[in-house]
N, CA, C and O atoms as a MOPAC input file, in Angstrom:
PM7 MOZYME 1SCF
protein

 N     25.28900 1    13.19400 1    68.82000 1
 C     24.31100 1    12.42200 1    69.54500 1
 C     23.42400 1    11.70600 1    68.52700 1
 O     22.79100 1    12.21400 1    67.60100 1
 N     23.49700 1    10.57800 1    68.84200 1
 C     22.34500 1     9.60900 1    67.72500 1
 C     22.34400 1     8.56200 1    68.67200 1
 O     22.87100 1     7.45300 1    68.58900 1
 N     21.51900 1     9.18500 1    69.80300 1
 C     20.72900 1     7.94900 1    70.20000 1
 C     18.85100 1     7.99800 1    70.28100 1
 O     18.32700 1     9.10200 1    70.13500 1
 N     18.19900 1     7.10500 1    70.45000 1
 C     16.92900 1     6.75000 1    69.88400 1
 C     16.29700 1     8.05600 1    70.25400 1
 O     15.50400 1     8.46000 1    69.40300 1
 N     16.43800 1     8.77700 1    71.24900 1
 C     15.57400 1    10.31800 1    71.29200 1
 C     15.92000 1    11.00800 1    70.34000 1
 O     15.07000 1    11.49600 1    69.59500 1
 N     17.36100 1    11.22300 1    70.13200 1
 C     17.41500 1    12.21000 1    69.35800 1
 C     16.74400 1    11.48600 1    67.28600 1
 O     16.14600 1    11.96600 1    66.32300 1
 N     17.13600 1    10.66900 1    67.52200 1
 C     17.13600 1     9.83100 1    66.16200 1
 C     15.47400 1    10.19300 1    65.81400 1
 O     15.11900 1    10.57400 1    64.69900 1
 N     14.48700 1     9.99400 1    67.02400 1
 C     13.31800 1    10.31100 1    66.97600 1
 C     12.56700 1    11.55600 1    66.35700 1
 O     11.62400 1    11.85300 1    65.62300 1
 N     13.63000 1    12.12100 1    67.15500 1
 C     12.89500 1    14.05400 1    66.98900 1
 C     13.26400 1    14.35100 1    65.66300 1
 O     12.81700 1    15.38500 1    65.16700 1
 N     14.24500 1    13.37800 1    64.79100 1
 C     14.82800 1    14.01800 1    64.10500 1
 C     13.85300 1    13.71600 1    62.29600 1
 O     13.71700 1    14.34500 1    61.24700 1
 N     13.31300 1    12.13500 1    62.97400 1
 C     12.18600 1    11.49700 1    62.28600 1
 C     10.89100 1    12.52600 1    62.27900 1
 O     10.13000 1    12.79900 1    61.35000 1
 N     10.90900 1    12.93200 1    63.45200 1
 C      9.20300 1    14.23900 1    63.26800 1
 C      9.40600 1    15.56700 1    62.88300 1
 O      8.70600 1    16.52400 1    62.55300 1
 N     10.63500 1    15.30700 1    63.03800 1
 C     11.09600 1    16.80100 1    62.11000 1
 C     11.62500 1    16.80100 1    61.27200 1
 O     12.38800 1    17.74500 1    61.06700 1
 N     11.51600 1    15.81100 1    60.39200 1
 C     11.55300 1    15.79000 1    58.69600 1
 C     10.20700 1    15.61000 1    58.61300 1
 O      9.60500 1    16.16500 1    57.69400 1
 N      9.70200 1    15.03100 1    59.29300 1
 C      7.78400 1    14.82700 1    59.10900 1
 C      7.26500 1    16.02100 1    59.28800 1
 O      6.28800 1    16.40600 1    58.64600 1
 N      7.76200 1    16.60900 1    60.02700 1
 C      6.15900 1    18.21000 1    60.50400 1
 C      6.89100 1    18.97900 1    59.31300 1
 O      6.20100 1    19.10200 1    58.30100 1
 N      7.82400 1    19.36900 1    59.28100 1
 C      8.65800 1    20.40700 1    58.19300 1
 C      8.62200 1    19.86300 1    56.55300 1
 O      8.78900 1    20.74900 1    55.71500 1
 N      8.45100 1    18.70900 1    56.13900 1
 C      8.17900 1    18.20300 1    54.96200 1
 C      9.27100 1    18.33900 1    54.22800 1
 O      9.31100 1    18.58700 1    53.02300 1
 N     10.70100 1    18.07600 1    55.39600 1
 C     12.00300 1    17.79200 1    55.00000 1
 C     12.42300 1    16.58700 1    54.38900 1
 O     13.60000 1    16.28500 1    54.18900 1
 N     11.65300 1    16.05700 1    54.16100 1
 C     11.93400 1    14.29800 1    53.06900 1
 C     11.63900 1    15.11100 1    51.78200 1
 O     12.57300 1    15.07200 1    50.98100 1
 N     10.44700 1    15.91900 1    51.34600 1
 C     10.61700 1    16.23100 1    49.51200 1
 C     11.23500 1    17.41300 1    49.86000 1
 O     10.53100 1    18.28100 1    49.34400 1
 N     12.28700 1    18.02500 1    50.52900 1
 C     13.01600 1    19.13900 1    49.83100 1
 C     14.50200 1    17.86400 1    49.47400 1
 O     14.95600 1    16.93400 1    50.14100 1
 N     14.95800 1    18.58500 1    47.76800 1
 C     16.32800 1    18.31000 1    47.87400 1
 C     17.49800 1    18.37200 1    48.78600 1
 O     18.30200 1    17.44000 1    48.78300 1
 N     17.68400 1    19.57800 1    49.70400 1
 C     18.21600 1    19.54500 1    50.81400 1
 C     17.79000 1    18.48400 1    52.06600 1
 O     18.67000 1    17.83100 1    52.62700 1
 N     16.97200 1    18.41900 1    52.28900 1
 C     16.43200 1    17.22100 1    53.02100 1
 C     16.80600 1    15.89800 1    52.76100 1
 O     17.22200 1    15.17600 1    53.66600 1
 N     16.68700 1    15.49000 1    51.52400 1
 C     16.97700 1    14.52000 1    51.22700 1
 C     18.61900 1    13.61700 1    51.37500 1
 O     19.07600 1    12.50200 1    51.62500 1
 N     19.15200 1    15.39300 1    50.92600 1
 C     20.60200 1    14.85100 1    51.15500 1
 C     21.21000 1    14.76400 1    52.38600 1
 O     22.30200 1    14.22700 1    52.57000 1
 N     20.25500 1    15.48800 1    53.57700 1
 C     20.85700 1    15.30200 1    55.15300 1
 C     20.66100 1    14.32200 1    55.72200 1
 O     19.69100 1    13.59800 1    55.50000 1
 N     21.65700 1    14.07200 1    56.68300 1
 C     21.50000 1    12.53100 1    57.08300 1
 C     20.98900 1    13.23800 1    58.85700 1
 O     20.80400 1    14.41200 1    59.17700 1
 N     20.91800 1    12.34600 1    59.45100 1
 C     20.46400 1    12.78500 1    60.69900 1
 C     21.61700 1    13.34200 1    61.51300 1
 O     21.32400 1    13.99800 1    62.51300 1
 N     22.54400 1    13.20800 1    61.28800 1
 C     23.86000 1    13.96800 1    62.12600 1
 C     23.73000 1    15.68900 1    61.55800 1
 O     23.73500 1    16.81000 1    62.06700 1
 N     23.62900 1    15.14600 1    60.35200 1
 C     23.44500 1    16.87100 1    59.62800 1
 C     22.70700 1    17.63500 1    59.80500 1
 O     23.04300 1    18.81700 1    59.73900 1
 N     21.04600 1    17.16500 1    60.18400 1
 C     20.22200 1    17.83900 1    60.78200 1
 C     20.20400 1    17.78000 1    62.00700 1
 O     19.04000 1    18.15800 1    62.13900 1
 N     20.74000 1    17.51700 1    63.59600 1
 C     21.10700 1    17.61800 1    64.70600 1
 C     22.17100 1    19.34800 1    64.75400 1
 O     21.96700 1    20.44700 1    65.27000 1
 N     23.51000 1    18.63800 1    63.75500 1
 C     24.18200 1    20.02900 1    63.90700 1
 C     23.58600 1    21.56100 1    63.21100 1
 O     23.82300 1    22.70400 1    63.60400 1
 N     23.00300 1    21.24800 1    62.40900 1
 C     22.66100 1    22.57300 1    61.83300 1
 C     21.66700 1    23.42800 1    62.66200 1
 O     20.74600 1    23.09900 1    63.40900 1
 N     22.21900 1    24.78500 1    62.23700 1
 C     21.58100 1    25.71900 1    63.16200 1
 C     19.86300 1    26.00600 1    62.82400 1
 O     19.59900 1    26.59100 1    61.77400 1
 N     18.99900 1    25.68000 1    63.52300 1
 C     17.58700 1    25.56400 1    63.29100 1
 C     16.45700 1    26.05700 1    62.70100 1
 O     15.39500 1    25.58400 1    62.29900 1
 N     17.31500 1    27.86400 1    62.79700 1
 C     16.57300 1    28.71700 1    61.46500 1
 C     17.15000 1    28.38100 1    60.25200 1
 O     16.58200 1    28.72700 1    59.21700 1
 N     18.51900 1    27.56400 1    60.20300 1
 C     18.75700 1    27.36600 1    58.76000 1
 C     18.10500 1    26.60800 1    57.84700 1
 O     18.52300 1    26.32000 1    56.72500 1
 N     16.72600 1    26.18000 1    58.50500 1
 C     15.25700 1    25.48200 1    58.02200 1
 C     14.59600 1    26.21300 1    57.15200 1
 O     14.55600 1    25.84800 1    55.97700 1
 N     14.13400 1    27.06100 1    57.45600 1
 C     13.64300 1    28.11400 1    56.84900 1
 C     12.59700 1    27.63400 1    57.36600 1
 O     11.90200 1    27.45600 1    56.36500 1
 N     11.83200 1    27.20400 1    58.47900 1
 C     10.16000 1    27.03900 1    59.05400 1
 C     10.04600 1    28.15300 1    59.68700 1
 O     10.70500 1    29.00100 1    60.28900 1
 N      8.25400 1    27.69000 1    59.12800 1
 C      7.68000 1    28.96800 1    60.28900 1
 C      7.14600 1    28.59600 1    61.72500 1
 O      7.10100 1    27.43500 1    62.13000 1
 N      6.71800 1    29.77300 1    62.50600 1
 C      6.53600 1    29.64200 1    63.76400 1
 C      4.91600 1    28.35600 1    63.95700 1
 O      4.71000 1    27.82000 1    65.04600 1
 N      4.10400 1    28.11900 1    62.88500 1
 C      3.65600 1    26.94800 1    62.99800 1
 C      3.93000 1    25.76400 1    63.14000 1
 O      3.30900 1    25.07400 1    63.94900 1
 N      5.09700 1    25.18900 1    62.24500 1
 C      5.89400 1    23.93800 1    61.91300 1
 C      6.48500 1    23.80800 1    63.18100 1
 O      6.32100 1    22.78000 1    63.83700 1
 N      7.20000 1    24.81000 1    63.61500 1
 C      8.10200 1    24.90800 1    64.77700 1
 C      6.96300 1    24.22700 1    66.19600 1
 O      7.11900 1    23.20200 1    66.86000 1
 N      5.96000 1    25.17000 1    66.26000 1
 C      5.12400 1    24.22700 1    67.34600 1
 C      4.57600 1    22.71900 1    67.17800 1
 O      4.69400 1    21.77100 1    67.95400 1
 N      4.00000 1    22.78800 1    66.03800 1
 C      4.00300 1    21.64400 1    65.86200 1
 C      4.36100 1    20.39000 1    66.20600 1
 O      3.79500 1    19.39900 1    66.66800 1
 N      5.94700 1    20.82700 1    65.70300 1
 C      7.31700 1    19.81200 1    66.14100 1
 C      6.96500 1    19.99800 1    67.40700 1
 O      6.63700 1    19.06700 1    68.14200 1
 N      7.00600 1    21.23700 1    67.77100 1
 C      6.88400 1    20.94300 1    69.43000 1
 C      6.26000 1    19.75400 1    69.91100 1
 O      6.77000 1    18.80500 1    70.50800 1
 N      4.90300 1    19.98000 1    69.50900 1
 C      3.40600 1    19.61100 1    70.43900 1
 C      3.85800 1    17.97100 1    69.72900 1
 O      3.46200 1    17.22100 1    70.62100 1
 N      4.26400 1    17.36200 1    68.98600 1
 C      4.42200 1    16.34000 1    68.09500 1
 C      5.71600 1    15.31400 1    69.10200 1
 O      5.70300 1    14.17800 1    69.57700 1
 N      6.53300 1    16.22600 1    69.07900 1
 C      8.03700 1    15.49100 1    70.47400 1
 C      7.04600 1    15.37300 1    71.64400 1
 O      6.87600 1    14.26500 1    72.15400 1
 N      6.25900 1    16.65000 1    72.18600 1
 C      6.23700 1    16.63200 1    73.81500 1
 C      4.75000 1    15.07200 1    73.62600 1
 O      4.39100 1    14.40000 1    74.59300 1
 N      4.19200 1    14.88800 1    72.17900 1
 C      3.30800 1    13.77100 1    72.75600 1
 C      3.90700 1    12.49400 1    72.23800 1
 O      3.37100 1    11.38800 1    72.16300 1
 N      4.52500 1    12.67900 1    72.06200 1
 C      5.55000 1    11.04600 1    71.54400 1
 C      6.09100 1    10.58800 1    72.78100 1
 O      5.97100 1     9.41400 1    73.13200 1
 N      6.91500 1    11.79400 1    73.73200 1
 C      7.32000 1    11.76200 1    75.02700 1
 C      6.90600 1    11.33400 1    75.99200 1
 O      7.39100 1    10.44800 1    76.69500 1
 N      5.42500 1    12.25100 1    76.20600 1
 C      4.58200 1    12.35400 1    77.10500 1
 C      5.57800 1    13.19200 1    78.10500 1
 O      5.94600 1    12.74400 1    79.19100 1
 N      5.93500 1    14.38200 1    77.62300 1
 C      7.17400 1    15.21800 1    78.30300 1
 C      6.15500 1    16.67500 1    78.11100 1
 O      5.23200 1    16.71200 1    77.29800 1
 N      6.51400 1    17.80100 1    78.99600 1
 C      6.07800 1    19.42800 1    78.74400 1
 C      7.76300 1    19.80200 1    79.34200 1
 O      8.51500 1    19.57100 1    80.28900 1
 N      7.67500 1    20.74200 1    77.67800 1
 C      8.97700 1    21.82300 1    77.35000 1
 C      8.82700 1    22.73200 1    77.95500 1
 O      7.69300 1    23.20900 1    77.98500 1
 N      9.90900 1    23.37400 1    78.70600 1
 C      9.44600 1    24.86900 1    78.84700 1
 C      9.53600 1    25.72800 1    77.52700 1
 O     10.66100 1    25.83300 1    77.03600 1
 N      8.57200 1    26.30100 1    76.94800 1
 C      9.02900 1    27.43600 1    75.94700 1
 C     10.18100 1    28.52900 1    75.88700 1
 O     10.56600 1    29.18000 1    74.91600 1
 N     10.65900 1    28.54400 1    77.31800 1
 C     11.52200 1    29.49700 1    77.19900 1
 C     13.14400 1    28.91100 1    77.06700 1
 O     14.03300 1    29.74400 1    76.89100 1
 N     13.47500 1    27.51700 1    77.15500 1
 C     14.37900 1    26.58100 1    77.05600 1
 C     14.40000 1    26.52000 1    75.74300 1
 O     15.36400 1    26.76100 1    75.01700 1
 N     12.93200 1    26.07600 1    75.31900 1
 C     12.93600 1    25.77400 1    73.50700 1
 C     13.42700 1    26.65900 1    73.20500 1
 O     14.44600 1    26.26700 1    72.63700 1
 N     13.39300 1    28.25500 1    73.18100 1
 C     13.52500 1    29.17000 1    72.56200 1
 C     15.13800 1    29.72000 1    72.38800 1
 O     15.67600 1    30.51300 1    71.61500 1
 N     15.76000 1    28.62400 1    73.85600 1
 C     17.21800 1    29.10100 1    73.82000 1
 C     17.87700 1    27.64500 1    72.63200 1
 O     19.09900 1    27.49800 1    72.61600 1
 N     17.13100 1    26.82700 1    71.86400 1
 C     17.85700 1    25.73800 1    71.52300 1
 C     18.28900 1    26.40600 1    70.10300 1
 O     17.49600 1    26.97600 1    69.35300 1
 N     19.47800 1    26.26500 1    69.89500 1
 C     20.52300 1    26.39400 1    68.83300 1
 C     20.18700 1    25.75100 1    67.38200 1
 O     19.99900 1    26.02500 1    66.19700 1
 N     20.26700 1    24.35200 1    68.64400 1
 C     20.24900 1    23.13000 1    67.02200 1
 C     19.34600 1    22.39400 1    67.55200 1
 O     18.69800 1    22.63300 1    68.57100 1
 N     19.25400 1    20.89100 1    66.41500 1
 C     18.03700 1    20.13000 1    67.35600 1
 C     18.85700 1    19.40900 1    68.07000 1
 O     18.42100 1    19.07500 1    69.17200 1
 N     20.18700 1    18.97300 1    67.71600 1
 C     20.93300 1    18.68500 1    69.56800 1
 C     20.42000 1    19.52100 1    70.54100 1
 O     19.85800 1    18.76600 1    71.33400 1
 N     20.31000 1    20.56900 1    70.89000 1
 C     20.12800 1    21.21800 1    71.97800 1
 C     18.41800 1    20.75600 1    72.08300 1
 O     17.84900 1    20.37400 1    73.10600 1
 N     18.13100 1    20.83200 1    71.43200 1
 C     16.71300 1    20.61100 1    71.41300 1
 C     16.36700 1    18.75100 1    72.01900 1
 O     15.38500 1    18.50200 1    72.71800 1
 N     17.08600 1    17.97100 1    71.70200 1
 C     17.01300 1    16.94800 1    72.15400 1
 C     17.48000 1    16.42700 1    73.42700 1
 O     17.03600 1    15.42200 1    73.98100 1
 N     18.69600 1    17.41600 1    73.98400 1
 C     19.35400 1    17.38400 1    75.08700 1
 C     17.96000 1    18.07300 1    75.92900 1
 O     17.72100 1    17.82300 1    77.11000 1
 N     17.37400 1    18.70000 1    75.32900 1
 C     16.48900 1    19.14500 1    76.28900 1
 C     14.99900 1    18.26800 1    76.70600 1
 O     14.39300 1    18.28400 1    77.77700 1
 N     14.68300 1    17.52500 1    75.44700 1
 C     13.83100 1    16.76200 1    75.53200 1
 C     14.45100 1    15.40000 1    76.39200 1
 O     13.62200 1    14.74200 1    77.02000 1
 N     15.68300 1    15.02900 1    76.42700 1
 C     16.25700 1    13.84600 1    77.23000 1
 C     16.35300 1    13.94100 1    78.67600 1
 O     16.39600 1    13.09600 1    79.57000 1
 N     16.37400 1    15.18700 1    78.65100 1
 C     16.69500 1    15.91200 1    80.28500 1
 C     15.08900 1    16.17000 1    80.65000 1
 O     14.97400 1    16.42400 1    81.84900 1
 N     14.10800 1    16.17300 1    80.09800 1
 C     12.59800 1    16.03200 1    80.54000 1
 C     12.03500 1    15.13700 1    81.17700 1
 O     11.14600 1    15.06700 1    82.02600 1
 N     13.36300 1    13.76000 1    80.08300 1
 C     12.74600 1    12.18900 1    80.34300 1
 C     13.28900 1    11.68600 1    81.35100 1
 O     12.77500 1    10.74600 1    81.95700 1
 N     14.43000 1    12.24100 1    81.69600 1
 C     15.13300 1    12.00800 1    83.26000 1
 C     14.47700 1    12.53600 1    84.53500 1
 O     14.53600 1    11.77500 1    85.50100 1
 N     13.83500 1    13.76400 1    84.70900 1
 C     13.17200 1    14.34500 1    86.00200 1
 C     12.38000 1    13.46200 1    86.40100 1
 O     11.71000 1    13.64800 1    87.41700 1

């Protein structure tokens, strides 16, 4: 998935996580950070809301926390934010 939502989330979450100066960061492209599994970040439970509160006001969308909590990757995470923007 690389369309403009996901492409988005994927922009504030190299921004809240300060994934542009890690070397790993640098070398992921946005497909790479969609598939990868989300603790393989290494963030903490701050960054993580953050991102939250950072998507749901770009959106103007409310996550359920307990959906967020089932997301895998940030595909899932974006499928969930796309499916917010549809209701």
């Amino acid at each position: 998935m690389t369309d403009d939502t996901a492409l988005e989330c994927v922009r504030i979450f190299r921004e809240v996580t300060g994934l542009n100066d890690k070397p790993r960061g640098n070398a992921m492209t946005s497909e790479d950070i969609l598939a990868a599994p989300i603790g393989s970040f290494d963030i903490d439970s701050l960054d993580t809301m953050e991102f939250v509160m950072a998507v749901e006001d770009r959106f103007d969308v409310e996550l359920d926390e307990q959906a967020i909590n089932r997301c895998a990757t940030l595909t899932d995470f974006t499928a969930l934010v796309s499916h917010a923007l549809s209701v």
